[in-house]
ROZANU-477021 format. One record per residue: x, z, y of N, C-alpha, C in turn; residue in one letter. Coordinates in Angstrom, 1 decimal. Example, Ala and Ser with C-alpha at 12.3 -4.5 7.8 and 13.67 -1.06 7.14 Angstrom:
2
<atom <13.2; 7.8; -5.7>; <12.3; 7.8; -4.5>; <13.2; 7.8; -3.3>; A>;
<atom <12.8; 7.1; -2.2>; <13.7; 7.1; -1.1>; <12.9; 7.9; 0.0>; S>;
This chain:
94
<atom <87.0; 99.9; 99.8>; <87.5; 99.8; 98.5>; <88.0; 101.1; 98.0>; X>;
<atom <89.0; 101.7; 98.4>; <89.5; 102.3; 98.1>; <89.2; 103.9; 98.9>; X>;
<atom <89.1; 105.1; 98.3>; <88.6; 106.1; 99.5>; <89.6; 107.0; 99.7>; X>;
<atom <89.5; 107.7; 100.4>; <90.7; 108.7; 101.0>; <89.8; 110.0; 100.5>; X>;
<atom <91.0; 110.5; 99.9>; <90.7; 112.2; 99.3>; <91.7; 113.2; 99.8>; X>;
<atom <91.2; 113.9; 100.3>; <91.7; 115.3; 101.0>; <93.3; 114.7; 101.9>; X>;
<atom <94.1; 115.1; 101.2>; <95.3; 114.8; 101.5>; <95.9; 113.6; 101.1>; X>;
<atom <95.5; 113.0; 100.5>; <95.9; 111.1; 99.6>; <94.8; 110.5; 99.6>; X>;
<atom <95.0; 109.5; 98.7>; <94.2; 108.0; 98.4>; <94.0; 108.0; 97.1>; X>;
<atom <93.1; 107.0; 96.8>; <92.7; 107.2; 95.4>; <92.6; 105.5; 95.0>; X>;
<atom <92.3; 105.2; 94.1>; <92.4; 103.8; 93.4>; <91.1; 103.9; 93.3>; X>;
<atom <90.4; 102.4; 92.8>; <89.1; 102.5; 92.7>; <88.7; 102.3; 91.3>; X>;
<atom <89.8; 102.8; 90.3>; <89.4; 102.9; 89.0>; <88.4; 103.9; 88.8>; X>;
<atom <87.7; 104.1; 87.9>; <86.5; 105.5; 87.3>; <87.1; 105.9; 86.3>; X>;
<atom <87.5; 107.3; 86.3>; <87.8; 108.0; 87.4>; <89.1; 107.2; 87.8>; X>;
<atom <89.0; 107.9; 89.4>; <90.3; 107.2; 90.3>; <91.5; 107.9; 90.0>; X>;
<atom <92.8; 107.4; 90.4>; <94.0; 107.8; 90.3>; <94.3; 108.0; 91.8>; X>;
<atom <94.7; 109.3; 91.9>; <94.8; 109.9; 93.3>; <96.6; 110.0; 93.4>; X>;
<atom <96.6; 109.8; 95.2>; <98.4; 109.0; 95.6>; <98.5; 109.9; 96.9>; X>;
<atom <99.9; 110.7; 96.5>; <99.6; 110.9; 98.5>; <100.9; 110.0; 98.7>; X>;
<atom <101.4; 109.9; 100.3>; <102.5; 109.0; 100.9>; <103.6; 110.2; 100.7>; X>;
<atom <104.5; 109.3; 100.1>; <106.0; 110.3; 100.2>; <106.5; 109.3; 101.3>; X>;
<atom <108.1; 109.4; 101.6>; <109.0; 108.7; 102.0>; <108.4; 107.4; 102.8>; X>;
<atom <108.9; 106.8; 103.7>; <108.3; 105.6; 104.2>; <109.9; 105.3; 104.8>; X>;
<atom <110.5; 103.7; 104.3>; <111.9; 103.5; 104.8>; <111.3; 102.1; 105.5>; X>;
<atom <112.3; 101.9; 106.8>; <111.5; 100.5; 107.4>; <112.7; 99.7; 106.9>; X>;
<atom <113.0; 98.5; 106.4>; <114.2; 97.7; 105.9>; <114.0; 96.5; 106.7>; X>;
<atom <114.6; 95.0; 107.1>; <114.8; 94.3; 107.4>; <113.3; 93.4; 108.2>; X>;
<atom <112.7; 93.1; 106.8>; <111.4; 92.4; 106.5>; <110.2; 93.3; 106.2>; X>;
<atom <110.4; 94.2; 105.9>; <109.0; 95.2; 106.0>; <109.5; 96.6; 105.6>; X>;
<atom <108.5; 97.4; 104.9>; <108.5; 98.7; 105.0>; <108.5; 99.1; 103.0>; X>;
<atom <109.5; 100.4; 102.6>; <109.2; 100.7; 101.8>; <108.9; 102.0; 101.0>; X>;
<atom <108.0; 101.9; 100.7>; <106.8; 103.2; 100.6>; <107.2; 104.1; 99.5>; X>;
<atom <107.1; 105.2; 99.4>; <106.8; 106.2; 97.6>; <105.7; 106.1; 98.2>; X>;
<atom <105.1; 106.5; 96.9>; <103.9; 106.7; 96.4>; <103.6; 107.9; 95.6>; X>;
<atom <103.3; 108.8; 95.4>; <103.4; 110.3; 94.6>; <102.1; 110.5; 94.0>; X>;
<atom <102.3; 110.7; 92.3>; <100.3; 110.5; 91.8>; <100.2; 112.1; 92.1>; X>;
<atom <99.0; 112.3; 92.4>; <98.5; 113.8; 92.9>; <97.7; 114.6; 91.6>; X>;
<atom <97.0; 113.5; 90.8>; <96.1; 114.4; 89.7>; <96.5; 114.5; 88.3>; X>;
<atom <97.6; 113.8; 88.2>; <98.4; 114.2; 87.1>; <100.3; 113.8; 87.1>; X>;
<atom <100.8; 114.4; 86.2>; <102.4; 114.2; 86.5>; <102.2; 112.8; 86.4>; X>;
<atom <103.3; 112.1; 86.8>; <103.7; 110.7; 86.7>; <105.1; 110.2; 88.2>; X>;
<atom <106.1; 109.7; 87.4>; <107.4; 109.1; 88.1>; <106.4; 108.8; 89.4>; X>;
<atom <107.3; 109.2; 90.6>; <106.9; 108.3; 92.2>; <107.4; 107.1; 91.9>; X>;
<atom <106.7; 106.2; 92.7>; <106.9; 104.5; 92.5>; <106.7; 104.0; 94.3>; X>;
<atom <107.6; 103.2; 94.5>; <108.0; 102.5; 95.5>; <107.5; 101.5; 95.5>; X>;
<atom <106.8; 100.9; 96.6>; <106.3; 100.2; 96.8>; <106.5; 99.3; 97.9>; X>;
<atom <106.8; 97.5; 98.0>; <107.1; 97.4; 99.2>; <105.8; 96.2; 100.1>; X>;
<atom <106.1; 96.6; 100.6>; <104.9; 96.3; 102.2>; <105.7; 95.4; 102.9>; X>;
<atom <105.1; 94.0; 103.1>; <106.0; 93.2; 104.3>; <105.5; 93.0; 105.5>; X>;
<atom <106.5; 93.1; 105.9>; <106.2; 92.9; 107.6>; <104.6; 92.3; 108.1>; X>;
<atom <104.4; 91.4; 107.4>; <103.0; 90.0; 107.6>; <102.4; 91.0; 107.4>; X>;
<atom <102.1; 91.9; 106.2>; <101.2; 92.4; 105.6>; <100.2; 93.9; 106.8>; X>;
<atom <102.0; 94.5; 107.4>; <101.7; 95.2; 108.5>; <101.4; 94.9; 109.6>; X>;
<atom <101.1; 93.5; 110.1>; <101.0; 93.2; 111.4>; <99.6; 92.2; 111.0>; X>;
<atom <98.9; 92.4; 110.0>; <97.7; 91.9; 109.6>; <96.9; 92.5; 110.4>; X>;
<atom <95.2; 92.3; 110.6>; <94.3; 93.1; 111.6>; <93.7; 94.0; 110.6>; X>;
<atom <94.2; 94.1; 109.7>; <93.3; 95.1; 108.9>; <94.1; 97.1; 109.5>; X>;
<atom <93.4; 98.3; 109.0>; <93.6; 99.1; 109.2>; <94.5; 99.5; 108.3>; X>;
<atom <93.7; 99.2; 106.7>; <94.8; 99.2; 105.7>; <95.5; 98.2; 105.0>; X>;
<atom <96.9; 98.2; 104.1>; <97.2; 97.6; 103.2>; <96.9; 97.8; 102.1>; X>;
<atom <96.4; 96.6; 101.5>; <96.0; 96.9; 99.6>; <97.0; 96.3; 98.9>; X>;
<atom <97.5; 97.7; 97.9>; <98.4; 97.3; 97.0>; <97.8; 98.0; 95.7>; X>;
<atom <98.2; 97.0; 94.7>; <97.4; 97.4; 93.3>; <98.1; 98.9; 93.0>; X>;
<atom <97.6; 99.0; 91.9>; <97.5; 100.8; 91.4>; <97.9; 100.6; 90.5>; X>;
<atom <99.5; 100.9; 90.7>; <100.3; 100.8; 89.6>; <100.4; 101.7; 87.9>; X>;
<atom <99.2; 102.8; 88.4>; <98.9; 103.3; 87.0>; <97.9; 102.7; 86.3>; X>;
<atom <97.1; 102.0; 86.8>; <96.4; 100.7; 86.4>; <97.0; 99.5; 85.5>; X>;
<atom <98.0; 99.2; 86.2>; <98.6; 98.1; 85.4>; <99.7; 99.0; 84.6>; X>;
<atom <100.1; 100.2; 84.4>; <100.9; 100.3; 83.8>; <100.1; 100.7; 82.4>; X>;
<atom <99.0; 101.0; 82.6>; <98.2; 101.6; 81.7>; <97.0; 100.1; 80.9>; X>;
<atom <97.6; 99.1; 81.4>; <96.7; 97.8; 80.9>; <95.9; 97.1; 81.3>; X>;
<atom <95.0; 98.0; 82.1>; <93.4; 97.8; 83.3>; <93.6; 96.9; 83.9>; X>;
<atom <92.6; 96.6; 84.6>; <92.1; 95.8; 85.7>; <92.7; 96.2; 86.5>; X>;
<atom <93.5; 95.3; 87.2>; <94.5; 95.9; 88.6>; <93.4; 96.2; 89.4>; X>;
<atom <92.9; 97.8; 89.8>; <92.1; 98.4; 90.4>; <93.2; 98.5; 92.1>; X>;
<atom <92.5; 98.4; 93.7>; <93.4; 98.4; 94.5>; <93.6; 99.8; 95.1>; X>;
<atom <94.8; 100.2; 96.0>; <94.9; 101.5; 96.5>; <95.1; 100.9; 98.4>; X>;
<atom <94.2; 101.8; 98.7>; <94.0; 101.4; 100.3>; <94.9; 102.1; 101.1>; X>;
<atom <96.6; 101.5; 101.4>; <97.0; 102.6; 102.1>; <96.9; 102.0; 104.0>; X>;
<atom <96.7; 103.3; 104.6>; <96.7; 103.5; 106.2>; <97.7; 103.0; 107.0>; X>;
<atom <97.7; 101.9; 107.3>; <99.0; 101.3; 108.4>; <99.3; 102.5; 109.1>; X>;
<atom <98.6; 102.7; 110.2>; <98.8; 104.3; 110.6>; <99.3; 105.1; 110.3>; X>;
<atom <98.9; 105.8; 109.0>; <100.0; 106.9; 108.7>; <101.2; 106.1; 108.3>; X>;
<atom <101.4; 105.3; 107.8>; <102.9; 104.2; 107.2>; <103.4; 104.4; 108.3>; X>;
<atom <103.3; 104.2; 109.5>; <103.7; 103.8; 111.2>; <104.3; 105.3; 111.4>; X>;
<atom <103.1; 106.3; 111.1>; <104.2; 107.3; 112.2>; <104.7; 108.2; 110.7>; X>;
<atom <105.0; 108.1; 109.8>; <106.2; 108.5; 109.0>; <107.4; 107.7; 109.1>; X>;
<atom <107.5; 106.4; 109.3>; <108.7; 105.4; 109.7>; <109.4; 106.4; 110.6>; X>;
<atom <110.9; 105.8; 111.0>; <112.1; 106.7; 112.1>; <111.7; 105.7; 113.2>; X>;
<atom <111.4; 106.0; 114.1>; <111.8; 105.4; 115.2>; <112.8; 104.1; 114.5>; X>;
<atom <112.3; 102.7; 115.5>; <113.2; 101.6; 115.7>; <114.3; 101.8; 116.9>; X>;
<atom <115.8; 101.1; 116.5>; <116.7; 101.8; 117.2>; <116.6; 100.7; 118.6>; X>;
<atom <117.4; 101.2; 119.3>; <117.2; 100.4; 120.5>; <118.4; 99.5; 120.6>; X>;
């Protein structure tokens, strides 16, 4: 769905809206993400990921493209990498 460009992700709108990963916070019940647009200015948007969603068999999570829906469109999806979500997280405490 969604393709990975250089350093971020992109949505699968034409043309796509490119995202790299800022911040990653792990909270209670899942994980909560920034999101940073790469190809033009626009607010970072937080995004949250639940637990279920990270412990799915998939590689990635799909979450809609929020400049998509902020802009009216077809919620087009953005493919983010469990993997990189995983090792920006802090260590779980002991």
């Amino acid at each position: 769905m969604a393709a990975e460009i250089g350093a971020g992700f992109a949505c699968t709108n034409e043309p796509p809206h490119r995202f790299a990963l800022g911040e990653c916070v792990r909270l209670d019940n899942g994980v909560l993400v920034t999101l940073l647009r790469l190809d033009h200015p626009y607010p970072p948007r937080q995004l949250f990921i639940t637990g279920r969603e990270m412990k799915m068999g998939y590689d990635e999570v799909y979450k809609a493209c929020y400049v998509c829906v902020d802009q009216g469109k077809k919620e087009n999806a953005i493919g983010l990498p469990k993997a990189e979500i995983e090792a920006r997280l802090p260590p779980v405490p002991a």
